[in-house]
C-alpha positions as a Markdown table, in Angstrom:
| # | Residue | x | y | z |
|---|---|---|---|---|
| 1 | Unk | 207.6 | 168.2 | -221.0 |
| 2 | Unk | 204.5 | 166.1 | -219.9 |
| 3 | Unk | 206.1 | 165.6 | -216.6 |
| 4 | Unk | 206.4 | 169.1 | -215.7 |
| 5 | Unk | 202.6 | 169.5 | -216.6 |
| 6 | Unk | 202.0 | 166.6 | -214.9 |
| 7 | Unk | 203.6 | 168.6 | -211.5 |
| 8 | Unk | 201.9 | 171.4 | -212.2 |
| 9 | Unk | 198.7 | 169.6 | -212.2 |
| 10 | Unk | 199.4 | 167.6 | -208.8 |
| 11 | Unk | 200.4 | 170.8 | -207.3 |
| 12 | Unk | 197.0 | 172.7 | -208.3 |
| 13 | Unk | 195.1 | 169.4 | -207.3 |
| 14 | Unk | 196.7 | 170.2 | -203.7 |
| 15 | Unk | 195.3 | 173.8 | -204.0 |
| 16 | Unk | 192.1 | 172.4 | -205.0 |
| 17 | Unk | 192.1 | 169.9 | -201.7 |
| 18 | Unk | 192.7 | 173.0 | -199.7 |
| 19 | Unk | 190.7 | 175.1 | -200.9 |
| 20 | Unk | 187.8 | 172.5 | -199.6 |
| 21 | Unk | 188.6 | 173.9 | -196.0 |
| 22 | Unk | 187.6 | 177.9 | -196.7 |
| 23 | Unk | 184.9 | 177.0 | -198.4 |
| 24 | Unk | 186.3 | 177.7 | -202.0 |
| 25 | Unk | 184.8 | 175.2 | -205.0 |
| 26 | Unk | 188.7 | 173.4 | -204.7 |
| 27 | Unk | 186.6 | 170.4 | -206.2 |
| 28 | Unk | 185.8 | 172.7 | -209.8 |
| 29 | Unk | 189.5 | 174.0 | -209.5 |
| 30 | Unk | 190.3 | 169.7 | -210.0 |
| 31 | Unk | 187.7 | 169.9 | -212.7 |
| 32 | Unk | 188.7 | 172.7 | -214.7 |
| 33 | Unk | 192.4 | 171.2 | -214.3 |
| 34 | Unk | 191.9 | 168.0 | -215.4 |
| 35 | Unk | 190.1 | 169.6 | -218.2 |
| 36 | Unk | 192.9 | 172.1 | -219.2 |
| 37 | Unk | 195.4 | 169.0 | -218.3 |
| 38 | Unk | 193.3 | 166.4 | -220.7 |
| 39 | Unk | 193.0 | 169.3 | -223.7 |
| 40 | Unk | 196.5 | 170.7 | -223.8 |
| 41 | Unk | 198.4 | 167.5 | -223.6 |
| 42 | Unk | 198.8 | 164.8 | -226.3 |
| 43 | Unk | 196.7 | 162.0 | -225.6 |
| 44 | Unk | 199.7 | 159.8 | -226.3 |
| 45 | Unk | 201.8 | 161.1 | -224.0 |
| 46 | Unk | 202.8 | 158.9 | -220.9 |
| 47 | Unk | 201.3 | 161.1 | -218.3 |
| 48 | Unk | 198.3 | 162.0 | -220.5 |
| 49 | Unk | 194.3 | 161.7 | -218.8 |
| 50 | Unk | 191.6 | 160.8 | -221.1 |
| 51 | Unk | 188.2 | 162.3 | -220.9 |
| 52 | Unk | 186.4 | 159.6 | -219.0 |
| 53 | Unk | 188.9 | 160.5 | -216.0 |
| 54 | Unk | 187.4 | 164.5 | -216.6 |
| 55 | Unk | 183.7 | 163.8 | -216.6 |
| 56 | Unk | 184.2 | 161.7 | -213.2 |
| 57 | Unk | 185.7 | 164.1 | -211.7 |
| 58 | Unk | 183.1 | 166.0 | -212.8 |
| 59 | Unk | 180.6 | 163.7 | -211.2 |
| 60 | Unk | 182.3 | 163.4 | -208.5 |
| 61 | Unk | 182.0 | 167.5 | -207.6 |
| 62 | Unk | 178.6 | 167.5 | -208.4 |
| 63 | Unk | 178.8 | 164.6 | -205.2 |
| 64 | Unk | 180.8 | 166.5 | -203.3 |
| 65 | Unk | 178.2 | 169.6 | -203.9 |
| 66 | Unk | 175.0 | 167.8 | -203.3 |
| 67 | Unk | 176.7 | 166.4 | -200.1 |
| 68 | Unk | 178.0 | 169.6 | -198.5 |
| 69 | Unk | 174.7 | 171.3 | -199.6 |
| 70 | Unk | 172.6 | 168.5 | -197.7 |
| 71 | Unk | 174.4 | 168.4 | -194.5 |
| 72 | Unk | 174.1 | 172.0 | -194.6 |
| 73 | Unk | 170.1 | 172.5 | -195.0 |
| 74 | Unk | 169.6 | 169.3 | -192.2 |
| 75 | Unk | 171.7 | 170.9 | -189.9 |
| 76 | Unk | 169.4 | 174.1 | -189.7 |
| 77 | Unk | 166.0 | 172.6 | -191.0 |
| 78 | Unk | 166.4 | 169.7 | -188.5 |
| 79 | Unk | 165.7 | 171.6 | -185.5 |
| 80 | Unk | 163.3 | 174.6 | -187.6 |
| 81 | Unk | 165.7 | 176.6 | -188.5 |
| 82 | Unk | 164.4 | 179.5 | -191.4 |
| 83 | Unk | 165.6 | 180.2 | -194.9 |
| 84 | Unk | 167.3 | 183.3 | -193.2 |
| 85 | Unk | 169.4 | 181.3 | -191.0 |
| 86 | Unk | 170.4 | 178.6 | -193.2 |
| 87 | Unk | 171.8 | 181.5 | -195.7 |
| 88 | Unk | 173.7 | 183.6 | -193.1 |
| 89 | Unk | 175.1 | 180.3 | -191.8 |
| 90 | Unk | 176.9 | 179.7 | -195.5 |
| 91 | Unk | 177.6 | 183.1 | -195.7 |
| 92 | Unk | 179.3 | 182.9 | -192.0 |
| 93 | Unk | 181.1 | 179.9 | -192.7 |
| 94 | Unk | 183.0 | 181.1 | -195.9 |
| 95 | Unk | 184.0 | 184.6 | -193.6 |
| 96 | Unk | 184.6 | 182.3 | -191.2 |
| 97 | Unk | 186.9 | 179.9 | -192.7 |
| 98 | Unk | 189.0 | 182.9 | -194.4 |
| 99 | Unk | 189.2 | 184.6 | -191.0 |
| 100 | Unk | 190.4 | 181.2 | -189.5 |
| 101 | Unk | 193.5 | 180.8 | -192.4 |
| 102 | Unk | 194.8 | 184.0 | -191.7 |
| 103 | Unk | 194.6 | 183.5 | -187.8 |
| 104 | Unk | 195.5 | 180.0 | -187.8 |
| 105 | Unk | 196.5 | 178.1 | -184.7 |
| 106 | Unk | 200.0 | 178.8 | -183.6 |
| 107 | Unk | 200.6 | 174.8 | -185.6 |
| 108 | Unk | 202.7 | 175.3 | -188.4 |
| 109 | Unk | 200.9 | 174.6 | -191.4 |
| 110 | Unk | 198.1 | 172.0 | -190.6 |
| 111 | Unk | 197.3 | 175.0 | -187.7 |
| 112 | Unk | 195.8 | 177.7 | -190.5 |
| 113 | Unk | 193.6 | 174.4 | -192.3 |
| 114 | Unk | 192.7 | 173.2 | -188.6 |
| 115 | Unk | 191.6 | 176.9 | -188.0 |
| 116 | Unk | 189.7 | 177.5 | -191.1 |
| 117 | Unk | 187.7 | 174.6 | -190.4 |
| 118 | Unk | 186.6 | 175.7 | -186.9 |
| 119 | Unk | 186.4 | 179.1 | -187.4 |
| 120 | Unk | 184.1 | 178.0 | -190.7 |
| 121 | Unk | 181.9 | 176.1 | -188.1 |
| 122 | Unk | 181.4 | 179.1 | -185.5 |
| 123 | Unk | 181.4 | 181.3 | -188.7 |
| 124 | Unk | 178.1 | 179.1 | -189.6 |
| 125 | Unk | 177.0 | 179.3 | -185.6 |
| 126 | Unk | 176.7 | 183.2 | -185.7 |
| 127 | Unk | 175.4 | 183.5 | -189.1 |
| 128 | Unk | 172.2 | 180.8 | -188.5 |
| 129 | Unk | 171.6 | 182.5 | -184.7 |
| 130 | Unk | 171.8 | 186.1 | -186.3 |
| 131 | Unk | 169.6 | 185.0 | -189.0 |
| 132 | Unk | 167.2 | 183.2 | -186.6 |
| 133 | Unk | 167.5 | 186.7 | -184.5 |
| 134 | Unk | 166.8 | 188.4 | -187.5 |
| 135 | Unk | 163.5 | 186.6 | -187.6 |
| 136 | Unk | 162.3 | 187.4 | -184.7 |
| 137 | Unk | 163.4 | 184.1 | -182.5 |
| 138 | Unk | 164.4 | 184.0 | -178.6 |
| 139 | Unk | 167.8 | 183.5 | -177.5 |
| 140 | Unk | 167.6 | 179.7 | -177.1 |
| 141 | Unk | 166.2 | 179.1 | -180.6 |
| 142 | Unk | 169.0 | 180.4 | -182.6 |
| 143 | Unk | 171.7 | 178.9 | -180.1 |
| 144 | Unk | 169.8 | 175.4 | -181.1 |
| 145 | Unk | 170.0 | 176.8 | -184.5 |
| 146 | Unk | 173.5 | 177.5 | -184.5 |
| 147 | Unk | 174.8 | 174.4 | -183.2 |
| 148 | Unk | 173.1 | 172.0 | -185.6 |
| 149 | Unk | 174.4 | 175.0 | -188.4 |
| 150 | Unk | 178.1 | 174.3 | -186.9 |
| 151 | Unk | 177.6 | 170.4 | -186.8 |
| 152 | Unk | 176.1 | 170.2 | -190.7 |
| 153 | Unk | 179.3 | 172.9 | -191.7 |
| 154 | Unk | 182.0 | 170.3 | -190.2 |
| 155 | Unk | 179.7 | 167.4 | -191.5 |
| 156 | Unk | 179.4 | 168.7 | -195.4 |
| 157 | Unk | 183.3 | 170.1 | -194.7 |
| 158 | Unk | 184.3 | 165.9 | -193.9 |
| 159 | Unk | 181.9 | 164.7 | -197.2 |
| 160 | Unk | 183.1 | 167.7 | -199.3 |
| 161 | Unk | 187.2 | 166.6 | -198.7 |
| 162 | Unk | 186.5 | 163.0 | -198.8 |
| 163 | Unk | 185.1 | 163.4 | -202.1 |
| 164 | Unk | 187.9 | 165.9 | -202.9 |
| 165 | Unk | 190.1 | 163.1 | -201.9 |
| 166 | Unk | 189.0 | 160.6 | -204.0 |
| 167 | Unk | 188.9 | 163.2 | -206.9 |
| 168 | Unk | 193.2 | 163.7 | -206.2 |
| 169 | Unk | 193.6 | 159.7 | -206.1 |
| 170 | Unk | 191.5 | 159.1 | -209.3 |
| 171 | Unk | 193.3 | 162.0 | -210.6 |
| 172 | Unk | 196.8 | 160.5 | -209.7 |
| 173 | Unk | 195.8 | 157.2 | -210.5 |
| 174 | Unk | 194.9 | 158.2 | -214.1 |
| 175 | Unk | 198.5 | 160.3 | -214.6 |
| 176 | Unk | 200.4 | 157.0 | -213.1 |
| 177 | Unk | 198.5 | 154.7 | -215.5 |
């Protein structure tokens, strides 16, 4: 039976990886699984985790926050972006990135994650320049604005999977051993 809970776990650490790209906390859906995962199954079975494999993981999202969450703020603070800005960017990237799964790119698969990627980064763009709008800035200051908000969305989207990465491979790694 551990081998079917070992599947179902590699199969929600997929969802968790993918979840990276619309801006859902995939990395905490690996957490909380591992977690579950380490609790319900005996620790002598052969596919059993122990706890030290959970609280990296955990460490490792914190990473993967602090990462996403930097890129982020430099992208709009770097060229004096506002508060504004920076929060309608996040809150365009996550419309963004949903509006880009269901859309998609006429790829099979791989098109819908390519999508919600982009579509996260112009989702970002048009958040930071109605934000910087908002505040009362020209034209050409939120379009500076937005680009470094699209640029620090695909920047902290890159750290956010590689972290989320690493997270599946110690994962798999600790099931395998």
């Amino acid at each position: 039976m551990s081998i079917v809970y070992a599947i179902v776990l590699v199969l929600i650490l997929g969802v968790g990886w993918c979840a990276q790209l619309v801006g859902l906390p995939g990395n905490w859906l690996i957490v909380l699984a591992a977690a579950l995962y380490a609790w319900w199954l005996d620790p002598a079975a052969v596919t059993a985790i122990g706890w030290n494999t959970v609280i990296a993981l955990a460490v490792l999202a914190v990473l993967g926050e602090i990462v996403e969450l930097v890129a982020g703020a430099l992208g709009v603070t770097k060229v004096g972006g506002s508060r504004r800005g920076a929060l309608l960017a996040i809150l365009g990237s996550i419309v963004g990135s949903l509006v880009g799964v269901f859309v998609g790119l006429p790829i099979p698969i791989v098109g819908s994650l390519v999508a919600a990627v982009v579509f996260g980064g112009v989702g970002a763009t048009v958040g930071a320049m109605l934000g910087e709008s908002w505040k009362g800035r020209g034209f050409d200051s939120s379009v500076e604005v937005g680009k470094a908000a699209f640029v620090g969305r695909i920047l902290g989207t890159v750290g956010k999977l590689v972290t989320s990465t690493i997270m599946v491979v110690v994962t798999l790694v600790a099931i395998l051993a």
